[in-house]
BASE-822440 format. One record per residue (C-alpha): residue in one letter; x, y, z. Coordinates in nm, 3 decimals, m for minus. Layout:
% residues N
  fiza        x        y        z
     A        X        Y        Z
...
% end
This chain:
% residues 355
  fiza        x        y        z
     X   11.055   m0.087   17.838
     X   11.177   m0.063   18.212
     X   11.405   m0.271   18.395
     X   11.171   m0.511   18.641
     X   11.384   m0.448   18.964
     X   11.336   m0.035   18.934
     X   11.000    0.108   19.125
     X   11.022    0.362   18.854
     X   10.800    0.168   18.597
     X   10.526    0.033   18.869
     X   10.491    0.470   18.888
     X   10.462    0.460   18.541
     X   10.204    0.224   18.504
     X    9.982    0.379   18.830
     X   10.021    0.730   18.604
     X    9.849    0.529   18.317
     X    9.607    0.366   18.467
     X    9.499    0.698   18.646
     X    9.503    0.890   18.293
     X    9.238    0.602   18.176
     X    8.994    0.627   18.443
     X    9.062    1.085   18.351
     X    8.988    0.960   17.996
     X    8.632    0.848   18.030
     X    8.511    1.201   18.122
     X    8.843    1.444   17.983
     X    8.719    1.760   17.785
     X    9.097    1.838   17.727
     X    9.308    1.719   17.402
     X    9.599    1.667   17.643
     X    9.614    1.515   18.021
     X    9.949    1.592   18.164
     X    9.985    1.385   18.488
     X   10.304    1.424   18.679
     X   10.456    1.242   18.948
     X   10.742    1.341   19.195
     X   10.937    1.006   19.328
     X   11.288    0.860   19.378
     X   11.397    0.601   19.209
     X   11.528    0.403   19.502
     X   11.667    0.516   19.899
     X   11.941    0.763   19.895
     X   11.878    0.855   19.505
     X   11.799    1.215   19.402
     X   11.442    1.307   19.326
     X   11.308    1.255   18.968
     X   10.968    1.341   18.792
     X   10.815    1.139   18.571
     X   10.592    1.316   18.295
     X   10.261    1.143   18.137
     X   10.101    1.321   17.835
     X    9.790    1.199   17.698
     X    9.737    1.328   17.369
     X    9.367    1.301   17.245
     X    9.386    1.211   16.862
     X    9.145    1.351   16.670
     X    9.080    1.109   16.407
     X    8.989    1.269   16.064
     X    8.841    1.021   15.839
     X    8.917    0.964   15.488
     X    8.544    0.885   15.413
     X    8.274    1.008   15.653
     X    8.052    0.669   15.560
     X    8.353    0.448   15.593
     X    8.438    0.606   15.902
     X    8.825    0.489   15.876
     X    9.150    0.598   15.775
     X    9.447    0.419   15.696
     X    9.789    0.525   15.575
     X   10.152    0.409   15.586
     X   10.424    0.566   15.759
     X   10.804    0.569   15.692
     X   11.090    0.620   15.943
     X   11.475    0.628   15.781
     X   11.702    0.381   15.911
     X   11.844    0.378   16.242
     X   12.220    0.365   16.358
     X   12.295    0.116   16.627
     X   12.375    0.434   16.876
     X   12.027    0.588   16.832
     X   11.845    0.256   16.882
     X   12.019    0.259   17.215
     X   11.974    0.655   17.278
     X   11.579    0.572   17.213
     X   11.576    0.313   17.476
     X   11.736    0.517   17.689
     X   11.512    0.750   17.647
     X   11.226    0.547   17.792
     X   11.434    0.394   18.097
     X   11.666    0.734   18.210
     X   11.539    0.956   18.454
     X   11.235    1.107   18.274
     X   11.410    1.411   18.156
     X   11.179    1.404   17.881
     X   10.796    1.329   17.919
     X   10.679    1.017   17.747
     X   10.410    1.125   17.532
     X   10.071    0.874   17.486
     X    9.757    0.891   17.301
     X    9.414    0.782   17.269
     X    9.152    0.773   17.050
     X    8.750    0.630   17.004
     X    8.879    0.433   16.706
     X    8.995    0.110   16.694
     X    9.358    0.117   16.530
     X    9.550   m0.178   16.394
     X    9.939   m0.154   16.304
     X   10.071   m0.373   16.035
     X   10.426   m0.396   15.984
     X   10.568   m0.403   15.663
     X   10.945   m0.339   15.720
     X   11.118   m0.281   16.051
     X   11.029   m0.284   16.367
     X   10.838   m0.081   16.694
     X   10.811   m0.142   17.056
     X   10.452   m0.155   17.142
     X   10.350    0.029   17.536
     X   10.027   m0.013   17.693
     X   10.017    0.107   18.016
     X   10.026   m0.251   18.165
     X   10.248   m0.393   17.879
     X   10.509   m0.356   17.617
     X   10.618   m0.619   17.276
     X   10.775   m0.585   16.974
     X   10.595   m0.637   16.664
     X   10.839   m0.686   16.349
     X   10.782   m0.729   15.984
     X   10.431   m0.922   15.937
     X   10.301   m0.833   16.274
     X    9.962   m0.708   16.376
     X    9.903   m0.454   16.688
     X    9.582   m0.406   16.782
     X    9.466   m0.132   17.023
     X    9.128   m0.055   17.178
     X    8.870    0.242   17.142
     X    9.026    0.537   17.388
     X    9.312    0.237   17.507
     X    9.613    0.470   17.571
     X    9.937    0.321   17.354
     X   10.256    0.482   17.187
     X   10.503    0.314   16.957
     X   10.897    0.335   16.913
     X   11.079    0.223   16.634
     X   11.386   m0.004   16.753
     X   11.541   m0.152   16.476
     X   11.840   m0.002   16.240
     X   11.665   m0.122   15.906
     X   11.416    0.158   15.736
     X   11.059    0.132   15.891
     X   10.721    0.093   15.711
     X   10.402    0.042   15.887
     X   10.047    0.067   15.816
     X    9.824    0.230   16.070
     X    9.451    0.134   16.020
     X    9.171    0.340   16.272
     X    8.794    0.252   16.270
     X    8.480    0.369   16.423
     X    8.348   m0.001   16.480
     X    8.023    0.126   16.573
     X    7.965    0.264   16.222
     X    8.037   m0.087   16.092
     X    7.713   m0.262   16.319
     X    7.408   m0.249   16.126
     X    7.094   m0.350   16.257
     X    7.149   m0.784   16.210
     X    7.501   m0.717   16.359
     X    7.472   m0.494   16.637
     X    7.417   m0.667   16.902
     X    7.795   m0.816   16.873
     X    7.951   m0.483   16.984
     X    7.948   m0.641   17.302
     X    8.272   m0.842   17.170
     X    8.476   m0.506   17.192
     X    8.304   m0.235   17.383
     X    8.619   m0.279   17.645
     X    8.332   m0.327   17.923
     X    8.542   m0.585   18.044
     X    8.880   m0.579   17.945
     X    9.106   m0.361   17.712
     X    9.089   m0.495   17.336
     X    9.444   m0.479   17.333
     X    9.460   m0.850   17.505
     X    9.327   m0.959   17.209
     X    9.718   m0.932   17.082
     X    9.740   m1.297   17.172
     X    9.534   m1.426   16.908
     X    9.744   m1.212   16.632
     X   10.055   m1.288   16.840
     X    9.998   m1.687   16.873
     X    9.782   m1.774   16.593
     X    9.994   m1.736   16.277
     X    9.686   m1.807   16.025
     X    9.460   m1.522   16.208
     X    9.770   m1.281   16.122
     X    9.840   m1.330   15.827
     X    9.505   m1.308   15.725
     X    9.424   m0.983   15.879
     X    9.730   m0.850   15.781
     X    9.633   m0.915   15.413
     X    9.264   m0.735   15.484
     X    9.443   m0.458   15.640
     X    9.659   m0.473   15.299
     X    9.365   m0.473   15.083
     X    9.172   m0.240   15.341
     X    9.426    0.039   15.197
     X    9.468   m0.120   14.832
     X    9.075   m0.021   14.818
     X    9.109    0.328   14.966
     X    9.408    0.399   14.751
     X    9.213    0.336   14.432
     X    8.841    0.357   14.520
     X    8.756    0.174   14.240
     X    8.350    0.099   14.204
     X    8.220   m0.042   14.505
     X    8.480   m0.013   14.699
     X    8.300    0.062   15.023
     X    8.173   m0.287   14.991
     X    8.484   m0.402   15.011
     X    8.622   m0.224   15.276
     X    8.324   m0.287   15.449
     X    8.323   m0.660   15.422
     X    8.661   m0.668   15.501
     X    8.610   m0.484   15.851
     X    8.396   m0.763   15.938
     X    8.563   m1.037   15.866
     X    8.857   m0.907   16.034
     X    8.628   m0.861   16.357
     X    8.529   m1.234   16.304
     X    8.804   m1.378   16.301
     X    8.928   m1.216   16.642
     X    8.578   m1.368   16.782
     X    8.605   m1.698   16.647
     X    8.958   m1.766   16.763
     X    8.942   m1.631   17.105
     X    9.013   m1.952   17.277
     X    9.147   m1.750   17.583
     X    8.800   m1.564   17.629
     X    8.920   m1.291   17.658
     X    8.627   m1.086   17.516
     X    8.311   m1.122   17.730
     X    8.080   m1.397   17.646
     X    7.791   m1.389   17.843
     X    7.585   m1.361   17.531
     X    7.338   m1.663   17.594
     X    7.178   m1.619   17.907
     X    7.203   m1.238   17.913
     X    7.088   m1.216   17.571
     X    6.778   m1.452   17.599
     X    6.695   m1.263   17.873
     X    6.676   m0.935   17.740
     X    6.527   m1.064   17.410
     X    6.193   m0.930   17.472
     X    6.339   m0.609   17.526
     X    6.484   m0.606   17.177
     X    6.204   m0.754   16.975
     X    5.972   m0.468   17.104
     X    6.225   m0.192   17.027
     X    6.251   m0.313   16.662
     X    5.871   m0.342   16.622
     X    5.805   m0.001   16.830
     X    6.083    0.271   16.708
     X    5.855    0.525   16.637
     X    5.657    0.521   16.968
     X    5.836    0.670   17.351
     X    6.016    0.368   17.529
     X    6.118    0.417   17.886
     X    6.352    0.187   18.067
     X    6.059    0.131   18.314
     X    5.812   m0.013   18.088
     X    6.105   m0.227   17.926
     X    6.208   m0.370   18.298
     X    5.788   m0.500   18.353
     X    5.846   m0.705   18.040
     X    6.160   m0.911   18.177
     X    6.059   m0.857   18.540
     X    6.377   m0.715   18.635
     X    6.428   m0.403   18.851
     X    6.545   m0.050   18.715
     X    6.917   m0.088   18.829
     X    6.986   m0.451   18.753
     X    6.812   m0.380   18.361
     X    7.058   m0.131   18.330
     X    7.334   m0.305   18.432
     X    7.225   m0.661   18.246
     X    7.135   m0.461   17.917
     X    7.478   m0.272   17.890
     X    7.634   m0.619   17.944
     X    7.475   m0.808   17.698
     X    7.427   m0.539   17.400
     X    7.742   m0.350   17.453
     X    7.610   m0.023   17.480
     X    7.330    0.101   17.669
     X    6.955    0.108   17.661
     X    6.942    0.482   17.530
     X    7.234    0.438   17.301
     X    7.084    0.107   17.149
     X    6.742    0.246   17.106
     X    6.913    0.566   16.946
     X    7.128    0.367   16.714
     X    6.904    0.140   16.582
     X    6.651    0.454   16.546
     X    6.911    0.649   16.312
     X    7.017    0.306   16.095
     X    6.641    0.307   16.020
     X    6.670    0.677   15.948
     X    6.980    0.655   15.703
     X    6.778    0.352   15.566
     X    6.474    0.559   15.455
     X    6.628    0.871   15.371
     X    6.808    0.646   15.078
     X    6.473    0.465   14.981
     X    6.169    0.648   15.042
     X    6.045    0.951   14.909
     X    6.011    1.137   15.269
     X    6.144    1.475   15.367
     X    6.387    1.475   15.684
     X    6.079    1.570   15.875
     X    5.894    1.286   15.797
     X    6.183    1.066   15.834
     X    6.272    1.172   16.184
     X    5.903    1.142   16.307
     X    5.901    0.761   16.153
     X    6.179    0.646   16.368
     X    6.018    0.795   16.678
     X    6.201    1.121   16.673
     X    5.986    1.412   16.716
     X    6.233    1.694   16.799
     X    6.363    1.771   16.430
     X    6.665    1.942   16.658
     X    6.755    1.689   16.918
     X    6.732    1.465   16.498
     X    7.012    1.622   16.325
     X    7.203    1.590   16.642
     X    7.188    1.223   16.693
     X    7.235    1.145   16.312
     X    7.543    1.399   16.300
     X    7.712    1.218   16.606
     X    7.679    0.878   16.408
     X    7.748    0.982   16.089
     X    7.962    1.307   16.123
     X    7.737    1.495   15.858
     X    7.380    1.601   15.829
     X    7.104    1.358   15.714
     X    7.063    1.594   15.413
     X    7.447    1.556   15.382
     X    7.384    1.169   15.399
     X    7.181    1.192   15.152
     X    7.339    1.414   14.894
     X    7.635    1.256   14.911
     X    7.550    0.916   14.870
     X    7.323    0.996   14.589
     X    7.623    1.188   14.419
     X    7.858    0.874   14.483
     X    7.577    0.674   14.257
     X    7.662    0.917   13.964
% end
């Protein structure tokens, strides 16, 4: 994307790096970050524009949680292959426009190619190749090949995809550590893993396109199998495996929140039972789970909800009390943030998709 001897893309990278850290805490649908610089001694002054577009992703099943489509681009002359790469190595007289998202996204191509930027890196994924970008990882794409383009872009809430037996493997890809982008390797230098998620991505949209029965099974299976096989053939470790000591130390700590949902837990009484102090609990249980205390406890408290809202004959009230909830309030708004709808919205709709 930019020539290694210019200070121009070392700017460019700073810019991106800033916008992540802005990302964390941004209210905004768009950070604009703009830099005045030259290029080198003696050369006129230039400024380089950053937009950060916040994608709102807009599912194409609120249980699912994903959507996936393909795109199209016409074919490309040889003269605006080279305009578009000029484009992203001129002077900036455009601003390069990025975007983020909480979703997970995967790009398959079928036909073509793009130029993949992250703000520390760029490749070119052609026909058969897998992308993979991380939950709010700023990325943009450019196609750069004179053949017709056809891609499939696949987004995920992976968090919607842990149930109870799985979640504590969100630590894999909660980008604690590192960007799940560097997991591009694997799909990069491992032509089996590829293919093979290529063809789930593939079937991922097969399913959604004709929804026959059980579908969401499907899908669902398919998401996790995908996510396996990144795990299983990260031979780089790049993904944060501190899962065995970390874990069996915290175990306690997750056997009693199973058994004790519906009674008060405070990180205090959960830091006597592994002898660790308030800070370091905090710090070890984020680590090891993925997500932290209040979020676990909170997550596995509504996937117990959604469970007995589809099996027992309890009102919401009831239900919400069960898991240890006792403000019917501060209940709705914890199961809406999961599941985007309303439990009674959970439960109507699932009962009218077993019509």
């Amino acid at each position: 994307m930019f020539p290694k001897d210019k200070e121009t893309p070392y700017l460019v990278q700073f810019l991106l790096n800033l916008a992540m850290v802005m990302i964390i805490n941004s209210r905004y649908d768009t950070i604009r970050l703009m830099l005045l610089c030259f290029t080198s001694p003696g050369e006129e002054l230039i400024r380089i524009h950053i937009d950060m577009v916040h994608e709102k992703v807009v599912y194409q099943n609120p249980f699912l949680c994903i959507r996936i489509w393909q795109i199209e681009g016409p074919a490309l002359s040889d003269q605006d292959v080279i305009s578009q790469e000029k484009v992203l190595v001129r002077k900036c007289k455009e601003p390069l426009t990025w975007h983020y998202h909480k979703e997970v996204e995967f790009l398959l191509i079928l036909q073509g190619a793009l130029n993949v930027y992250l703000p520390d890196e760029q490749f070119l994924i052609q026909q058969g190749d897998v992308a993979i970008f991380g939950s709010s990882e700023p990325h943009t794409t450019q196609q750069c090949s004179v053949e017709p383009l056809r891609y499939l872009v696949f987004q995920l809430d992976l968090q919607k995809h842990m149930d109870q037996s799985t979640v504590s493997n969100m630590k894999y890809f909660s980008n604690v550590l590192r960007p799940l982008s560097r997991l591009n390797y694997i799909v990069r230098d491992n032509k089996s893993v590829r293919d093979q998620i290529a063809q789930y991505i593939m079937n991922i949209h097969n399913e959604t396109e004709h929804q026959e029965n059980g579908y969401e099974l499907a899908v669902s299976a398919m998401i996790k199998n995908i996510f396996l096989l990144l795990v299983r053939n990260d031979n780089q470790y790049v993904l944060h495996y501190q899962q065995d000591p970390l874990m069996e130390r915290i175990q306690p700590v997750l056997q009693y929140i199973d058994e004790h949902l519906a009674e008060k837990m405070l990180i205090e009484d959960m830091t006597k039972q592994v002898n660790l102090s308030y800070y370091y609990f905090i710090k070890v249980f984020k680590k090891a789970v993925g997500m932290s205390f209040t979020d676990y406890v909170n997550f596995k408290r509504i996937k117990k909800a959604e469970q007995m809202l589809l099996t027992e004959d309890m009102s919401i009230a009831e239900v919400a009390e069960f898991v240890g909830i006792s403000n019917l309030g501060h209940f709705y708004e914890m199961f809406s943030r999961l599941n985007s709808c309303s439990p009674k919205q959970f439960k109507n709709r699932l009962s009218e998709a077993s019509l």
